[in-house]
TITITI-213574 format. One record per residue (C-alpha): residue in one letter; x, y, z; residue number from 1. Coordinates in nm, 3 decimals, m for minus. Layout:
 code      c1      c2      c3 pos
    A       X       Y       Z NUM
...
// end
This chain:
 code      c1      c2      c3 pos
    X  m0.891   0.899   5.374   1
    X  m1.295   0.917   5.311   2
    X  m1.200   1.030   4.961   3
    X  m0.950   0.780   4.927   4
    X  m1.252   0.516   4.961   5
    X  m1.511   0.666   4.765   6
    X  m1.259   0.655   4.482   7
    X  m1.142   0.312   4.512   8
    X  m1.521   0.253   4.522   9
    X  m1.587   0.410   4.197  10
    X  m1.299   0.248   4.050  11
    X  m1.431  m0.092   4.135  12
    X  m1.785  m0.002   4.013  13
    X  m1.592   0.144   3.665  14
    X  m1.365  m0.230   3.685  15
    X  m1.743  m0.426   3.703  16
    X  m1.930  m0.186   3.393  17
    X  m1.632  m0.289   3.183  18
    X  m1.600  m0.638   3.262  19
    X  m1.968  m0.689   3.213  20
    X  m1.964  m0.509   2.895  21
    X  m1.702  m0.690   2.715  22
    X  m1.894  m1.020   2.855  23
    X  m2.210  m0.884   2.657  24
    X  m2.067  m0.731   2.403  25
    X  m2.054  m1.091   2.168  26
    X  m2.429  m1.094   2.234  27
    X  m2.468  m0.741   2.141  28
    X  m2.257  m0.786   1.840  29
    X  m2.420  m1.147   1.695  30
    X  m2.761  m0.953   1.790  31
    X  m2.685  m0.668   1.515  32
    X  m2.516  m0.889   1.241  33
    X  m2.783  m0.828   1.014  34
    X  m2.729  m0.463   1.015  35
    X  m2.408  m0.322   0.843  36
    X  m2.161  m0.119   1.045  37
    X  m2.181   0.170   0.912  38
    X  m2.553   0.198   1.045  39
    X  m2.443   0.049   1.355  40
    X  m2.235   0.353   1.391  41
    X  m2.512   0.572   1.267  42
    X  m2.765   0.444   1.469  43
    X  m2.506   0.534   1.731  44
    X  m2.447   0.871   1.679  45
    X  m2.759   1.005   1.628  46
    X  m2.947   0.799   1.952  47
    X  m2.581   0.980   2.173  48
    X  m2.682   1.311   2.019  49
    X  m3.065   1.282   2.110  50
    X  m2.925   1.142   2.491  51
    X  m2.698   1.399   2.514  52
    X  m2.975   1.675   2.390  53
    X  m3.222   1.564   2.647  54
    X  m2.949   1.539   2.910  55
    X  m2.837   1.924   2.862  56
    X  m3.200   2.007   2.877  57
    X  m3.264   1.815   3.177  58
    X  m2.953   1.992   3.378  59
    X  m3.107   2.347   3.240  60
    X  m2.749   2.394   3.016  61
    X  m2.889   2.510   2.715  62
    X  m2.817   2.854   2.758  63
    X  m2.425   2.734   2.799  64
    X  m2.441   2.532   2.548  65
    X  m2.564   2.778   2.305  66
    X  m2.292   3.062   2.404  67
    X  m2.038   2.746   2.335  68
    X  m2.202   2.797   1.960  69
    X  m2.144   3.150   1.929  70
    X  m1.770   3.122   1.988  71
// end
């Protein structure tokens, strides 16, 4: 029952972040017109890689990540 909540919780939470990203998403979007979308998409990728890189390090994964690598 308590874990029924918490997830319906979440879910609304998740229902809000996507509401109020397709509501500022036009601004986003007329914001970057100038900019072609292939280094939108650039931009992208390489500022999620750096994120995720300083995430990993932050939660001390590193090590796991690396074995992933040797695979």
């Amino acid at each position: 029952m308590m874990q029924d909540h918490a997830e319906r919780r979440a879910g609304i939470w998740f229902a809000l972040a996507a509401y109020g990203y397709w509501g500022v998403a036009p601004v986003y979007f007329k914001f970057v017109e100038f900019a072609s979308p292939l280094e939108i998409v650039a931009h992208r990728v390489v500022w999620s890689v750096v994120l995720l890189a300083m995430l990993i390090m932050a939660r001390g994964q590193l090590y796991t990540l690396r074995r992933l690598g040797k695979r």
